[in-house]
DRENDO-1510 file (C-alpha; in Angstrom, 1 decimal, always signed):
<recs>
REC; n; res; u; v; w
REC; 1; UNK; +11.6; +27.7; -32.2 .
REC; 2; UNK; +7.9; +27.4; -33.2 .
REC; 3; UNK; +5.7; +25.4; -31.7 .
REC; 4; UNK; +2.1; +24.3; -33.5 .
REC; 5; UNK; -0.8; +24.8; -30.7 .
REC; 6; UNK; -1.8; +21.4; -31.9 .
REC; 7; UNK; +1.6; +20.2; -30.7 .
REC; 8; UNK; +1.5; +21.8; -27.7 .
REC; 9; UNK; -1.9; +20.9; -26.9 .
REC; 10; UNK; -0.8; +17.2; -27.6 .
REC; 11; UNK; +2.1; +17.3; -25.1 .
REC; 12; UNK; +0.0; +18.8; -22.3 .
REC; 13; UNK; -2.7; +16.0; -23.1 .
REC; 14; UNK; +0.3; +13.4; -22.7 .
REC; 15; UNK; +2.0; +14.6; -19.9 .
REC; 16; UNK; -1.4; +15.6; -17.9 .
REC; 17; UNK; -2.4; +11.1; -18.6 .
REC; 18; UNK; +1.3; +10.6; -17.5 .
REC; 19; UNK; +0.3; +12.4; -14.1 .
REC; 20; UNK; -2.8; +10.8; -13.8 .
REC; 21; UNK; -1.3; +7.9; -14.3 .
REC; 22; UNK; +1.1; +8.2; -11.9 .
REC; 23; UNK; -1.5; +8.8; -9.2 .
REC; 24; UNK; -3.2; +5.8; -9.9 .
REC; 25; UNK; -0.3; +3.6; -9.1 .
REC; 26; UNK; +0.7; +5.9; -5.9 .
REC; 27; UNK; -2.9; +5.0; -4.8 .
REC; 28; UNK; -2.8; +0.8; -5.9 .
REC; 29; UNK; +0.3; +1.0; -4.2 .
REC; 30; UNK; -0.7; +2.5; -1.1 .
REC; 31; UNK; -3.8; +0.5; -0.7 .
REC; 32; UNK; -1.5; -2.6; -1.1 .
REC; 33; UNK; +0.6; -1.5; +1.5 .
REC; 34; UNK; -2.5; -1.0; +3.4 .
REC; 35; UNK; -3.9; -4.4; +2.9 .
REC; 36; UNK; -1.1; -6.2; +4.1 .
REC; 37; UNK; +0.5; -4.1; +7.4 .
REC; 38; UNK; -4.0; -5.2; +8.0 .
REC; 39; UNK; -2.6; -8.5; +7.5 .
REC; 40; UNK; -0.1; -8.3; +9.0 .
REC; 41; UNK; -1.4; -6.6; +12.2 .
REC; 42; UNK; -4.2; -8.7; +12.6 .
REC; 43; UNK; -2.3; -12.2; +12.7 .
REC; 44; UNK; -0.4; -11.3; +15.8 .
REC; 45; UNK; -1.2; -10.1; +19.4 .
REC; 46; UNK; -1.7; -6.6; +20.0 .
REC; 47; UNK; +0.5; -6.5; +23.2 .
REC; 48; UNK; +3.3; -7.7; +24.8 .
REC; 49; UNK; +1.0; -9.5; +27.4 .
REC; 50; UNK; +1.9; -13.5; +28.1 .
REC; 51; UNK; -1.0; -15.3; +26.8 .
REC; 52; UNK; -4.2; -16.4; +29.5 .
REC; 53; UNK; -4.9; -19.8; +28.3 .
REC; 54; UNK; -2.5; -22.2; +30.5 .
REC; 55; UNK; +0.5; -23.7; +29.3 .
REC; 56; UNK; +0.7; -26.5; +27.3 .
REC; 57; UNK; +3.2; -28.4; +29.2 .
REC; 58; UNK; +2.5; -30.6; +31.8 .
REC; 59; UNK; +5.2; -31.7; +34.5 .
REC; 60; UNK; +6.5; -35.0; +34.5 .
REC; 61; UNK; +5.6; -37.5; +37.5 .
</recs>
């Protein structure tokens, strides 16, 4: 089978944008991630400690 360079050039050219491209979303998708285990992370307590501030409930009389 015979191949034309120019053919062959154009494949490599579409298949090296397909890798790029490729990347690109592997990266958005990873900073995404990123973003929101931060999110995530930061809206809750970083330990398993009870909280300092007193309860809320006051005993009845």
């Amino acid at each position: 089978m015979l191949v034309l360079p120019d053919t062959m050039l154009a494949l490599a050219n579409d298949r090296r944008r397909e890798l790029l491209a490729e990347a690109d979303r592997e990266r958005l998708l990873t900073s995404a991630r990123r973003a929101r285990k931060a999110l995530a992370v930061r809206g809750q307590p970083g330990g398993t400690l009870a909280p300092c501030e007193p309860s809320a409930a006051v005993p009845a009389q």
